[in-house]
PDB file with one MODEL, atoms N, CA, C and O in Angstrom:
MODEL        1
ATOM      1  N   UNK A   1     -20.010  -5.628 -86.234  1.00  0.00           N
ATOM      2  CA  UNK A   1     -19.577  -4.279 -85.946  1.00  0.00           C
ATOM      3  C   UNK A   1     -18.658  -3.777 -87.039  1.00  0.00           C
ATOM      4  O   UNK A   1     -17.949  -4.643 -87.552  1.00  0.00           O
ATOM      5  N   UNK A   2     -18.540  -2.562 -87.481  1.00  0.00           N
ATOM      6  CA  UNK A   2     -17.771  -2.120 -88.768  1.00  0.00           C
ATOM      7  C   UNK A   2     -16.781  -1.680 -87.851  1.00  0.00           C
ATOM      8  O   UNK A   2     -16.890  -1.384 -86.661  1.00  0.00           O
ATOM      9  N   UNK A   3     -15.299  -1.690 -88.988  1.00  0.00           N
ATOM     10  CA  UNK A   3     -13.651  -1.830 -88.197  1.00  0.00           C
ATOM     11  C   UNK A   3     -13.640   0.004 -87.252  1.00  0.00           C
ATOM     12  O   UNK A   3     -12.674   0.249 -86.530  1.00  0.00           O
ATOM     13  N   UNK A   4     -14.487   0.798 -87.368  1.00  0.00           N
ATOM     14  CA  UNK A   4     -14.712   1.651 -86.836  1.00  0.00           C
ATOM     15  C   UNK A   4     -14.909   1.687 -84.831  1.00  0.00           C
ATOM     16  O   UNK A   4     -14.604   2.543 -84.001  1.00  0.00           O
ATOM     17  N   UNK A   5     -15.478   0.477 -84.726  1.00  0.00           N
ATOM     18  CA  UNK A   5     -15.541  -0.173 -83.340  1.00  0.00           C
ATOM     19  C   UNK A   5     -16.918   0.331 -82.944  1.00  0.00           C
ATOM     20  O   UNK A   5     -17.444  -0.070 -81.905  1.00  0.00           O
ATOM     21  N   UNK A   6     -17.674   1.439 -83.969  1.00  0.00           N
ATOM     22  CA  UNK A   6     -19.197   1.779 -83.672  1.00  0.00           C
ATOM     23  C   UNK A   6     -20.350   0.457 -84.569  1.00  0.00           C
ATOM     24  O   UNK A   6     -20.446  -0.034 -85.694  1.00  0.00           O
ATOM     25  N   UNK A   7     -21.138   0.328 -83.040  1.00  0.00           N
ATOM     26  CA  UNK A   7     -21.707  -1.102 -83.825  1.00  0.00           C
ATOM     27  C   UNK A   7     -22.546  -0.404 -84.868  1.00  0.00           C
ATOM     28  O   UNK A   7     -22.616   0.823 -84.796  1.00  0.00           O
ATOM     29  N   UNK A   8     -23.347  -1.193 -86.061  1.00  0.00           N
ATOM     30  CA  UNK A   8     -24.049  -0.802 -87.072  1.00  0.00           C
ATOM     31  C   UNK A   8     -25.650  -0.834 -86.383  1.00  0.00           C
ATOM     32  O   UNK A   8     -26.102  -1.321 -85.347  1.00  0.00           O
ATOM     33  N   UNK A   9     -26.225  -0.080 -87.479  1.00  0.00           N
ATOM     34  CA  UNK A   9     -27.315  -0.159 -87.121  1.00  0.00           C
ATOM     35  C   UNK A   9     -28.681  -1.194 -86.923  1.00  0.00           C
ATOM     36  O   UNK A   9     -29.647  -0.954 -86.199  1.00  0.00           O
ATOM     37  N   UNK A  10     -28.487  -2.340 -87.727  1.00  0.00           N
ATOM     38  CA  UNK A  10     -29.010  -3.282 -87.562  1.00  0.00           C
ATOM     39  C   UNK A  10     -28.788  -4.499 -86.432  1.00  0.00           C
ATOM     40  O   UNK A  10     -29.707  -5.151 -85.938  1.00  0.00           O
ATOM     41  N   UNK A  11     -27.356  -4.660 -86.131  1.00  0.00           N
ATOM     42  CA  UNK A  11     -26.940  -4.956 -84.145  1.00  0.00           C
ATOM     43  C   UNK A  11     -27.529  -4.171 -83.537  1.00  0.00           C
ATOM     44  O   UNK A  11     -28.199  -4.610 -82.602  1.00  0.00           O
ATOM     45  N   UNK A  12     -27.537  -2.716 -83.794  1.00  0.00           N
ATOM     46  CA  UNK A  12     -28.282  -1.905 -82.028  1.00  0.00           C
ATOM     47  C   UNK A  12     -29.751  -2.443 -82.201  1.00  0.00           C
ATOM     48  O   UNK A  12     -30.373  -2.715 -81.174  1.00  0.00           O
ATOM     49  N   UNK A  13     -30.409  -2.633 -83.555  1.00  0.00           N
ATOM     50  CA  UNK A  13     -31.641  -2.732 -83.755  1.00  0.00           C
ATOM     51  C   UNK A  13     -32.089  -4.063 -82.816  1.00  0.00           C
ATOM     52  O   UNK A  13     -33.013  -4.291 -82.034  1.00  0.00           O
ATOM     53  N   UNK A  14     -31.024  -4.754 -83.278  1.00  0.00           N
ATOM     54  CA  UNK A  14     -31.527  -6.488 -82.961  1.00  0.00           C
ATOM     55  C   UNK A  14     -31.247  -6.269 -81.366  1.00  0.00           C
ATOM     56  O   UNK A  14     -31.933  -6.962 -80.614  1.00  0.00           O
ATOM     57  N   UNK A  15     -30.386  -5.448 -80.829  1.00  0.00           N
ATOM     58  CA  UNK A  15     -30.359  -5.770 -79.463  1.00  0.00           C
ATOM     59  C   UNK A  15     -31.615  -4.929 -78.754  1.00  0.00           C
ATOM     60  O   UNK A  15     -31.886  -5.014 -77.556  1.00  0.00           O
ATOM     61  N   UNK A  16     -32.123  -4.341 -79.440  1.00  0.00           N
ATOM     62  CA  UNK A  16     -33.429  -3.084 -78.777  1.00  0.00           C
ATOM     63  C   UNK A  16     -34.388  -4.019 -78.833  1.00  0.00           C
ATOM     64  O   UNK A  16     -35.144  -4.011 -77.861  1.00  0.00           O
ATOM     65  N   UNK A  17     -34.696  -5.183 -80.034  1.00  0.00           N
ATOM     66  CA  UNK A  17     -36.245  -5.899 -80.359  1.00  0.00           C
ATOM     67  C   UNK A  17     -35.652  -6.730 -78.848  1.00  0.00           C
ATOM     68  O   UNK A  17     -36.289  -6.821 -77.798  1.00  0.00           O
ATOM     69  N   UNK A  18     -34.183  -7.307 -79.137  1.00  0.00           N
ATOM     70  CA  UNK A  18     -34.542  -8.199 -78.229  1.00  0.00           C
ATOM     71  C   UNK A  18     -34.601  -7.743 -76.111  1.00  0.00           C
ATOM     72  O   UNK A  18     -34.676  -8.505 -75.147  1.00  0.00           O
ATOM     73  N   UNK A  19     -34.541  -6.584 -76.169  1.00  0.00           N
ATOM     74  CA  UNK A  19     -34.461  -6.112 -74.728  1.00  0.00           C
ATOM     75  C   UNK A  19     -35.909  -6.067 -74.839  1.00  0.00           C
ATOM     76  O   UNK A  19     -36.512  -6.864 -74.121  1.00  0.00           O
ATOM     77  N   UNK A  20     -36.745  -5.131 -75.753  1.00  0.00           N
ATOM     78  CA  UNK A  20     -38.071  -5.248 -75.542  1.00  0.00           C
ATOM     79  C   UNK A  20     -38.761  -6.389 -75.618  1.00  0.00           C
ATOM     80  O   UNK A  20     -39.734  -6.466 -74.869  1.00  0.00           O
ATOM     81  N   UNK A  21     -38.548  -7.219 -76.255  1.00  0.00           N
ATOM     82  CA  UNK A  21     -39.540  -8.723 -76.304  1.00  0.00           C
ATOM     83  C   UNK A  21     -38.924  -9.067 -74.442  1.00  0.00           C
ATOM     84  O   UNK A  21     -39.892  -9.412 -73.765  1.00  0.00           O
ATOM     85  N   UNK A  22     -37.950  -9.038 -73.832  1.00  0.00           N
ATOM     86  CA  UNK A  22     -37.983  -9.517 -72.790  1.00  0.00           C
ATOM     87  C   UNK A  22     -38.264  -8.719 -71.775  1.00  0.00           C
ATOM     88  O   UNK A  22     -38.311  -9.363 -70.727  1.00  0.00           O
ATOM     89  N   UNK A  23     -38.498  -7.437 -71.620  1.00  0.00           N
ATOM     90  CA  UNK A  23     -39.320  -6.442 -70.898  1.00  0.00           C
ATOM     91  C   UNK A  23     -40.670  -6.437 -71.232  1.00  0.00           C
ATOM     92  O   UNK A  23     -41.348  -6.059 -70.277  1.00  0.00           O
ATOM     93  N   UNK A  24     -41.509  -6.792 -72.509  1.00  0.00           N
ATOM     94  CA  UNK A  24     -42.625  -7.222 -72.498  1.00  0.00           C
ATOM     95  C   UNK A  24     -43.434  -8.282 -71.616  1.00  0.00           C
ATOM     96  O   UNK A  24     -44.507  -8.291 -71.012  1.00  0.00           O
ATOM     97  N   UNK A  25     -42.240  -9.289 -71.877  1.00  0.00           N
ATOM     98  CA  UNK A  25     -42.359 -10.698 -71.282  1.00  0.00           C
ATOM     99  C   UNK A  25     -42.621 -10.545 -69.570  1.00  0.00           C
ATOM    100  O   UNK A  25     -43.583 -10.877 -68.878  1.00  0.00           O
ATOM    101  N   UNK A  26     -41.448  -9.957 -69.263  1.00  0.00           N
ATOM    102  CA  UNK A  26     -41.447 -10.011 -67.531  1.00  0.00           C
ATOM    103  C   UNK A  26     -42.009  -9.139 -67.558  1.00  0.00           C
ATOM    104  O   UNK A  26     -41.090  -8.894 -66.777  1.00  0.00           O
ATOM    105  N   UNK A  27     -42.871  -7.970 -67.674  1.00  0.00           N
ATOM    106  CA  UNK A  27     -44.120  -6.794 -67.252  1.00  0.00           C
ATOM    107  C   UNK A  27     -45.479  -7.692 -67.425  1.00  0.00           C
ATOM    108  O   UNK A  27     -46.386  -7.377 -66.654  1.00  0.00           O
ATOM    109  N   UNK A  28     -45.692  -8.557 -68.154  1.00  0.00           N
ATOM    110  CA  UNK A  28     -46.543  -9.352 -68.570  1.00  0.00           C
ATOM    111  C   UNK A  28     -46.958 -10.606 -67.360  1.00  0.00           C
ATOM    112  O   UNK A  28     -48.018 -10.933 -66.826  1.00  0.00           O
ATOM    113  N   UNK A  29     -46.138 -10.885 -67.299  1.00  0.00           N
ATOM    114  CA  UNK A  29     -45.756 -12.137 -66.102  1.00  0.00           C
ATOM    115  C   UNK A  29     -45.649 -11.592 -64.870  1.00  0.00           C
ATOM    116  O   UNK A  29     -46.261 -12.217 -64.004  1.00  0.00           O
ATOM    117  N   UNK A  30     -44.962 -10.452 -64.447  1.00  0.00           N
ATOM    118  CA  UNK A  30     -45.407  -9.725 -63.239  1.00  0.00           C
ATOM    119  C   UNK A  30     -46.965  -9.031 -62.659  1.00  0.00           C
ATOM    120  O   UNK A  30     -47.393  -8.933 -61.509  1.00  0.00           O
ATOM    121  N   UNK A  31     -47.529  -8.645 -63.891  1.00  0.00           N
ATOM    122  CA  UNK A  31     -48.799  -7.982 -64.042  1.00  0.00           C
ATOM    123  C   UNK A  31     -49.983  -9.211 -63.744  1.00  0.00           C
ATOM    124  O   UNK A  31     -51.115  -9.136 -63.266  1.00  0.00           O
ATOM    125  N   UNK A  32     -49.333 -10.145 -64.154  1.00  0.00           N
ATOM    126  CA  UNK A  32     -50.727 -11.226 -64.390  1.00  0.00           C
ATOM    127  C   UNK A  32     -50.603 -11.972 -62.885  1.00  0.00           C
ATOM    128  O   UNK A  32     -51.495 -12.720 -62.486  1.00  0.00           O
ATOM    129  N   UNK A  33     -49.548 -11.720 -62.197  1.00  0.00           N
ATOM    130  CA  UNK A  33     -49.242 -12.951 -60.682  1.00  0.00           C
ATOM    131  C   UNK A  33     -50.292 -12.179 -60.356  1.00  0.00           C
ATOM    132  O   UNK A  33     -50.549 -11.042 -60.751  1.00  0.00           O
ATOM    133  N   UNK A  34     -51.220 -13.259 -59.184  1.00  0.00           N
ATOM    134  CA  UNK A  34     -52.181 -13.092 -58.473  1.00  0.00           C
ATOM    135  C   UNK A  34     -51.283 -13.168 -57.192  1.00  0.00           C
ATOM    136  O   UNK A  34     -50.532 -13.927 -56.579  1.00  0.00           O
ATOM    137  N   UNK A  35     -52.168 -11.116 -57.154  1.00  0.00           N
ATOM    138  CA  UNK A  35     -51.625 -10.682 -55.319  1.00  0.00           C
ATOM    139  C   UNK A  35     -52.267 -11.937 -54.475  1.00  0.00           C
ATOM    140  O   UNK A  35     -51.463 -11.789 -53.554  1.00  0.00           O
ATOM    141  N   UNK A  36     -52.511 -12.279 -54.340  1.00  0.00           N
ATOM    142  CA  UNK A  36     -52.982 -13.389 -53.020  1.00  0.00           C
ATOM    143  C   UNK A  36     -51.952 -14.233 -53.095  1.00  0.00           C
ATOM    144  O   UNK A  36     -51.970 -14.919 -52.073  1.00  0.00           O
ATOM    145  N   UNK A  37     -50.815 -14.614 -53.983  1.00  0.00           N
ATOM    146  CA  UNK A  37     -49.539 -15.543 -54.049  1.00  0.00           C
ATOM    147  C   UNK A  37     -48.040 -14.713 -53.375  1.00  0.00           C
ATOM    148  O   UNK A  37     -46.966 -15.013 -52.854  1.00  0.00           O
ATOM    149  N   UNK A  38     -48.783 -13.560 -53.777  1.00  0.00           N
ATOM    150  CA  UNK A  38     -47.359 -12.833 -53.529  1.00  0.00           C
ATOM    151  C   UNK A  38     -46.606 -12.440 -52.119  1.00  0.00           C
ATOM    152  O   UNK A  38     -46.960 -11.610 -51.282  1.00  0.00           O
ATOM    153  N   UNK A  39     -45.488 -13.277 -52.125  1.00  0.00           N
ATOM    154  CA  UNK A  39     -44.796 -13.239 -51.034  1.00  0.00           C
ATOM    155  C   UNK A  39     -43.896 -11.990 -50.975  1.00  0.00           C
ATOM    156  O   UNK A  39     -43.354 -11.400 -51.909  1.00  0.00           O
ATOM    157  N   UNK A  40     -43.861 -11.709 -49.554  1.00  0.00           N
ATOM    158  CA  UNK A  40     -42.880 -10.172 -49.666  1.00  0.00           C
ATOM    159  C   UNK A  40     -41.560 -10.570 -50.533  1.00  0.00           C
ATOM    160  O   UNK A  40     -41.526 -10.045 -51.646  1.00  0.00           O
ATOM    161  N   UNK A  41     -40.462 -11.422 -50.192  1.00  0.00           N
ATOM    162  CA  UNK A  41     -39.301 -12.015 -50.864  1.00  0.00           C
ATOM    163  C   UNK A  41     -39.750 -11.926 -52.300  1.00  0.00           C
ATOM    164  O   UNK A  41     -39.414 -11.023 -53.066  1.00  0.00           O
ATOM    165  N   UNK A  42     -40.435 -12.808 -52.563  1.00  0.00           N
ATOM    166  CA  UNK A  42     -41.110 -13.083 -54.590  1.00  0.00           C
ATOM    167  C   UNK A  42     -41.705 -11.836 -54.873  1.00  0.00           C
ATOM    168  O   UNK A  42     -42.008 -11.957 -56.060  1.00  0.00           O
ATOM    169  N   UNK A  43     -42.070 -10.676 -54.500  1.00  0.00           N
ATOM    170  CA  UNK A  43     -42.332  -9.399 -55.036  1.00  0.00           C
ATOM    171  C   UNK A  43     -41.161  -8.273 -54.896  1.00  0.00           C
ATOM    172  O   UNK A  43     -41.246  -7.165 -55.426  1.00  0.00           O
ATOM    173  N   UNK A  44     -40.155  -8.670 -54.179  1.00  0.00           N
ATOM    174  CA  UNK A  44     -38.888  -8.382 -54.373  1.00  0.00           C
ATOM    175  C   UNK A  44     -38.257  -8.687 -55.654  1.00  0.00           C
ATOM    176  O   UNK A  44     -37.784  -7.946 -56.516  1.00  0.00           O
ATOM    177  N   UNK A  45     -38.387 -10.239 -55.552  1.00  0.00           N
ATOM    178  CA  UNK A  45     -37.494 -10.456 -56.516  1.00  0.00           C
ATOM    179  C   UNK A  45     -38.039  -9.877 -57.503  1.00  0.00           C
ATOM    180  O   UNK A  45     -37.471  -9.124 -58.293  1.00  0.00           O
ATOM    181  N   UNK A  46     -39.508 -10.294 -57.511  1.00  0.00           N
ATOM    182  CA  UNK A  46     -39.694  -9.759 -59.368  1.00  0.00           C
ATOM    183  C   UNK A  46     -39.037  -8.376 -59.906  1.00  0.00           C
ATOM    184  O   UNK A  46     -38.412  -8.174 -60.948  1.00  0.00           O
ATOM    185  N   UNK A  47     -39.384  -7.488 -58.854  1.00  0.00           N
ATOM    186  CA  UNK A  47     -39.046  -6.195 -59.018  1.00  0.00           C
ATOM    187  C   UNK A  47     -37.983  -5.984 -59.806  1.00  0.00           C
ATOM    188  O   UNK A  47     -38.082  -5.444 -60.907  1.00  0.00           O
ATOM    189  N   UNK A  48     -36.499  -6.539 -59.126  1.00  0.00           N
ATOM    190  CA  UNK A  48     -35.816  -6.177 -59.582  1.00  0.00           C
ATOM    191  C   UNK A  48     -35.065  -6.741 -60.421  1.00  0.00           C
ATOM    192  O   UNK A  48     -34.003  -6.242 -60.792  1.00  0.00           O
ATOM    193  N   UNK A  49     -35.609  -8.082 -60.913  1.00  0.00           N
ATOM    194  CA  UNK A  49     -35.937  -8.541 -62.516  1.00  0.00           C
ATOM    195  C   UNK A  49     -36.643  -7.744 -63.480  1.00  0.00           C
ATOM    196  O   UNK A  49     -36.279  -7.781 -64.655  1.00  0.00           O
ATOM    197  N   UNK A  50     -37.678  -6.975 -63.096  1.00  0.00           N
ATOM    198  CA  UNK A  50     -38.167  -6.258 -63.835  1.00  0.00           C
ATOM    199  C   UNK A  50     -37.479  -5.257 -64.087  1.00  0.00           C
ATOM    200  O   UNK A  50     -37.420  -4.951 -65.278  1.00  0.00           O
ATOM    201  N   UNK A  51     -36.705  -4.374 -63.066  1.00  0.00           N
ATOM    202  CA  UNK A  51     -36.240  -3.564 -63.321  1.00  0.00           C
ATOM    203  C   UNK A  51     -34.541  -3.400 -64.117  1.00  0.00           C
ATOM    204  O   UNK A  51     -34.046  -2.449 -64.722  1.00  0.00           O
ATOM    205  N   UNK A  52     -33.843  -5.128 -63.701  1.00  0.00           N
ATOM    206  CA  UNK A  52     -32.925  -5.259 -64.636  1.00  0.00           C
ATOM    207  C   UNK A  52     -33.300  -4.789 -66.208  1.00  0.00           C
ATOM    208  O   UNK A  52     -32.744  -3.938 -66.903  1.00  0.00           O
ATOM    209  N   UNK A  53     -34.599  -5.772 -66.551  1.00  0.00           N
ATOM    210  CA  UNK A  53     -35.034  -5.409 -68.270  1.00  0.00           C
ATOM    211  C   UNK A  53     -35.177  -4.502 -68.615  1.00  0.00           C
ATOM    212  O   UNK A  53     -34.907  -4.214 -69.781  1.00  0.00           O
ATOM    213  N   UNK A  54     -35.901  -3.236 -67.340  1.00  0.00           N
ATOM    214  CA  UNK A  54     -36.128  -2.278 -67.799  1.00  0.00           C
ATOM    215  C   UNK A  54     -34.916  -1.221 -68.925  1.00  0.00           C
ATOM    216  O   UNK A  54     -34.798  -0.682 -70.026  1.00  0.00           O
ATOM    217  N   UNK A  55     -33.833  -1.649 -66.807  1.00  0.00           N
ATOM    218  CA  UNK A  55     -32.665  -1.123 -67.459  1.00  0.00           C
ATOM    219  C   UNK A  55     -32.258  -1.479 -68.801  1.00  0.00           C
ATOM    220  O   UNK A  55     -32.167  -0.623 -69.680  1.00  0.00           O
ATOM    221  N   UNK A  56     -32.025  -2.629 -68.987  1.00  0.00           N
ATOM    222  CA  UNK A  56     -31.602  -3.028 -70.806  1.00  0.00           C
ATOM    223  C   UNK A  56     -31.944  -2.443 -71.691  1.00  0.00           C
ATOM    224  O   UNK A  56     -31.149  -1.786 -72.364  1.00  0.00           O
ATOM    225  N   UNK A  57     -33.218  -2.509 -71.949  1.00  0.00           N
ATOM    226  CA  UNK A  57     -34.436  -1.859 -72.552  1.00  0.00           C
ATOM    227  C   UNK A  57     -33.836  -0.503 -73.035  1.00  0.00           C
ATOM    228  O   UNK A  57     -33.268  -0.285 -74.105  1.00  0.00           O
ATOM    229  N   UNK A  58     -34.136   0.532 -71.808  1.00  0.00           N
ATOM    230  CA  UNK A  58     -33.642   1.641 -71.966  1.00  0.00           C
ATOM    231  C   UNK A  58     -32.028   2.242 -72.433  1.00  0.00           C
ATOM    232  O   UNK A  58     -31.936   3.200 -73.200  1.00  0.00           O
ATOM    233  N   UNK A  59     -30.842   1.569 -71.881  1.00  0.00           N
ATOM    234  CA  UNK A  59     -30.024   1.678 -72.802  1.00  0.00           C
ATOM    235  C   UNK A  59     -29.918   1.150 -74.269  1.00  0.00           C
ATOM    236  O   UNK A  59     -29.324   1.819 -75.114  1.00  0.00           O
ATOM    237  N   UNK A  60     -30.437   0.067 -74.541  1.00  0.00           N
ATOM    238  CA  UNK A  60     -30.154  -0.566 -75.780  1.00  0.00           C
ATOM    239  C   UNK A  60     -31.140   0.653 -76.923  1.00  0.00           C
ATOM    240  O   UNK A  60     -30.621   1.286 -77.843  1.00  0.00           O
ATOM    241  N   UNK A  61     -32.224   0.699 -76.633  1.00  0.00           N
ATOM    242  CA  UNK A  61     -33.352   1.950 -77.222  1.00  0.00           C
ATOM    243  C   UNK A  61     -32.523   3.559 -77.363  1.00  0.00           C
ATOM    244  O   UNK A  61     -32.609   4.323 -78.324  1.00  0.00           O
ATOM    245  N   UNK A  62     -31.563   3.810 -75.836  1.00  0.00           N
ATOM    246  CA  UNK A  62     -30.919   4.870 -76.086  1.00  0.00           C
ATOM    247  C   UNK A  62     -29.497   4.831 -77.141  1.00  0.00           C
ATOM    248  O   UNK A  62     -29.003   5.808 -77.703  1.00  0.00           O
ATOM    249  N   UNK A  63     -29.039   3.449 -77.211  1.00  0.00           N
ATOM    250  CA  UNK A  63     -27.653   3.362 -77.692  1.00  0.00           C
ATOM    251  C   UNK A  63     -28.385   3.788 -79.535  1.00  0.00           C
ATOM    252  O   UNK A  63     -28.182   4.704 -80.332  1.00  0.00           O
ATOM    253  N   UNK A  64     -29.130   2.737 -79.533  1.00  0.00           N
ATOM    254  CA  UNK A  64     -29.618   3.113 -81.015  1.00  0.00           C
ATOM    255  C   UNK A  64     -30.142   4.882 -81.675  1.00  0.00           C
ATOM    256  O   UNK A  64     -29.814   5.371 -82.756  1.00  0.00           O
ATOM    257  N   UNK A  65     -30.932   5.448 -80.700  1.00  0.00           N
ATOM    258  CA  UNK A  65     -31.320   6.392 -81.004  1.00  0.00           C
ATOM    259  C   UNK A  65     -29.973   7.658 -81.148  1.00  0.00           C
ATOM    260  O   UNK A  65     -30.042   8.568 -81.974  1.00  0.00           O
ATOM    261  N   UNK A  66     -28.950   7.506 -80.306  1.00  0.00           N
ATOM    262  CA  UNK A  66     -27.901   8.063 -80.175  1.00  0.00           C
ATOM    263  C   UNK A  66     -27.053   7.828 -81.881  1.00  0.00           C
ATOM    264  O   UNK A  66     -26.661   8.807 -82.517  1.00  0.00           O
ATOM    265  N   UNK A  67     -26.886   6.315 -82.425  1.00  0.00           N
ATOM    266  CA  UNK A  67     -26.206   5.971 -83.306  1.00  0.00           C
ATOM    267  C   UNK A  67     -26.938   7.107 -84.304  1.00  0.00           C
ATOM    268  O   UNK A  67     -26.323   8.124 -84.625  1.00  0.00           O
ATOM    269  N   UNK A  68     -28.229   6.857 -84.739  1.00  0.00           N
ATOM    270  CA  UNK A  68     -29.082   7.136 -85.555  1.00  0.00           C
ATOM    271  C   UNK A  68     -29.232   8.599 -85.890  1.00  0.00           C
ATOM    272  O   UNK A  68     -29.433   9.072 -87.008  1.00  0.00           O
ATOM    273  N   UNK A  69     -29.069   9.407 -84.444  1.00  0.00           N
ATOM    274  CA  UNK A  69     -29.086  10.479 -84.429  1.00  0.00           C
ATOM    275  C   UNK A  69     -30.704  11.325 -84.214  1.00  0.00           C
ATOM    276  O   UNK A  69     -30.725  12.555 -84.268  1.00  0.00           O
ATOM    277  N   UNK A  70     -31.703  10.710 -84.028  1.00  0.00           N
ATOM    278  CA  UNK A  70     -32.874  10.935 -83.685  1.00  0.00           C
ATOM    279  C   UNK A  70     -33.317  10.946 -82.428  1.00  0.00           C
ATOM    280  O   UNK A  70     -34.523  10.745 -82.283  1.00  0.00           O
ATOM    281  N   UNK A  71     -32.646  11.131 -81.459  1.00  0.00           N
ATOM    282  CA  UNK A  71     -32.706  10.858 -79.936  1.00  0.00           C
ATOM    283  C   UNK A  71     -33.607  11.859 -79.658  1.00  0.00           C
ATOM    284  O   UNK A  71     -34.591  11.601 -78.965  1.00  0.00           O
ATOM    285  N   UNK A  72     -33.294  13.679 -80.380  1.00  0.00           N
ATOM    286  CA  UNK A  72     -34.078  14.542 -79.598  1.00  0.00           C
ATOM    287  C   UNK A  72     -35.414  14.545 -80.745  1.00  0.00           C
ATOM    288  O   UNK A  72     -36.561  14.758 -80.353  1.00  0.00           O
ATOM    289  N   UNK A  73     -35.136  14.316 -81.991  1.00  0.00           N
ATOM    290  CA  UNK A  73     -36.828  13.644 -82.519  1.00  0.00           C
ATOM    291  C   UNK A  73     -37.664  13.275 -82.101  1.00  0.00           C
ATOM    292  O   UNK A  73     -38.771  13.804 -82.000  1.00  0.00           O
ATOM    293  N   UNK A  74     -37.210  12.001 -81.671  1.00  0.00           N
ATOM    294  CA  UNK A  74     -38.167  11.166 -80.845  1.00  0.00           C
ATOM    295  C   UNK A  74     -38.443  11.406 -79.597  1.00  0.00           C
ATOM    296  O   UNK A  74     -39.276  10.728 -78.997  1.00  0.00           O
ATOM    297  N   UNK A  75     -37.725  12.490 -78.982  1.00  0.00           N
ATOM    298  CA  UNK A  75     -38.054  12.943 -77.250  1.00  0.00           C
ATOM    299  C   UNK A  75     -39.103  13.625 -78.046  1.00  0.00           C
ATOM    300  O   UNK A  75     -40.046  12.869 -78.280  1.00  0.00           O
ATOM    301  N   UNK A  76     -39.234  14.826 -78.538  1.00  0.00           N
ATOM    302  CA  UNK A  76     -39.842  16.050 -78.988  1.00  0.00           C
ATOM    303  C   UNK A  76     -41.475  15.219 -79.355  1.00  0.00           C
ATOM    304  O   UNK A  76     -42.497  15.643 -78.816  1.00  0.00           O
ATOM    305  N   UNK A  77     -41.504  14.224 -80.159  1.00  0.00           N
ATOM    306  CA  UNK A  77     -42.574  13.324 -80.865  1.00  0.00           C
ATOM    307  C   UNK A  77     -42.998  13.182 -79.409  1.00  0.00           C
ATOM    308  O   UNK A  77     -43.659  14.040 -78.823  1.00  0.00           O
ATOM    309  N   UNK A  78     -42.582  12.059 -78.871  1.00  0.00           N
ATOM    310  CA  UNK A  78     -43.362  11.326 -77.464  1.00  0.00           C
ATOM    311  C   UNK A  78     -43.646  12.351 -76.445  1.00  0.00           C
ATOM    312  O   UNK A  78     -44.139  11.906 -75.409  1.00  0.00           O
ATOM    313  N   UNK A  79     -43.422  13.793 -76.511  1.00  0.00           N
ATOM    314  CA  UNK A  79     -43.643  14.730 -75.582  1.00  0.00           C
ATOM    315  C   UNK A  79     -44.791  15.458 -75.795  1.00  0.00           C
ATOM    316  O   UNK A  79     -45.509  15.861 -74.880  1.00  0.00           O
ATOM    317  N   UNK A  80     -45.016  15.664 -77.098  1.00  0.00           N
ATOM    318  CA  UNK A  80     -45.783  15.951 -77.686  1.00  0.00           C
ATOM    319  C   UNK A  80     -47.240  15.324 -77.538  1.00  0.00           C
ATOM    320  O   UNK A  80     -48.364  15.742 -77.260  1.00  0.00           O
ATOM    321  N   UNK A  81     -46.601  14.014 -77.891  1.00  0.00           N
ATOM    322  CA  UNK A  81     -48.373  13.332 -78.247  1.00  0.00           C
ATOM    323  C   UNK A  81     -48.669  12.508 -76.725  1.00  0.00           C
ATOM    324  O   UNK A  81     -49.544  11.643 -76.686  1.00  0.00           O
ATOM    325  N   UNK A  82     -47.987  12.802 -75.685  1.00  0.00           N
ATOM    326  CA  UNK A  82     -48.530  12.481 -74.807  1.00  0.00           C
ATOM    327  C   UNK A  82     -48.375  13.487 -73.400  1.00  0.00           C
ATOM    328  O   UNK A  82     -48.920  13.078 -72.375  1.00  0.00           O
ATOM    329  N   UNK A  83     -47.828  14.452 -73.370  1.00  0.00           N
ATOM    330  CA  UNK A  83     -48.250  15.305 -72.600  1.00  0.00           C
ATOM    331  C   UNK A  83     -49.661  16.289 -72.436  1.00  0.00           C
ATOM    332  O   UNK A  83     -49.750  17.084 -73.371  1.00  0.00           O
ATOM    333  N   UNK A  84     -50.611  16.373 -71.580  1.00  0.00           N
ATOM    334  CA  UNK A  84     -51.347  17.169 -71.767  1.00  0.00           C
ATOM    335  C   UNK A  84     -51.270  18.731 -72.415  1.00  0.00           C
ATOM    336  O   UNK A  84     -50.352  19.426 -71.978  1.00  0.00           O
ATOM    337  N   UNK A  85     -52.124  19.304 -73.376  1.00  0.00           N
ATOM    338  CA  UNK A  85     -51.861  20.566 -74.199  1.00  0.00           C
ATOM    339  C   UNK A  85     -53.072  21.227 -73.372  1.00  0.00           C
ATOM    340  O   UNK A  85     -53.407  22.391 -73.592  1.00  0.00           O
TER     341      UNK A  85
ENDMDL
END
């Protein structure tokens, strides 16, 4: 982190790869359980394992885009190319 106390850009980076490699991971592993195993409790839990990463995910992706200053770029881009025209 620079003596500023704002982390740099290559920490927010490393913490965004690594929220997404583990929101990949558990969407991956949730997606693939075979419903015929799934207990009400164990589809609980996953959930909100999944949805911890999500959370991560999404702040760590927002902390960076905020540093960077491209936050409404990249809204404007992804709105674009995936909303119906």
């Amino acid at each position: 982190m620079p003596q500023s106390g704002v982390p740099d850009c290559r920490a927010l980076e490393s913490e965004l790869i690594g929220a997404a490699l583990r929101y990949v991971a558990l969407a991956d592993w949730f997606e693939a359980r075979p419903m015929a195993h799934h207990r009400r409790d164990g589809e609980r839990e996953a959930m909100d394992a999944f949805n911890v990463v999500e959370a991560e995910l999404r702040r760590a992706g927002a902390r960076l885009l905020r540093r960077l200053g491209h936050r409404e770029l990249v809204l404007e881009q992804v709105l674009s190319e995936t909303l119906p025209r």
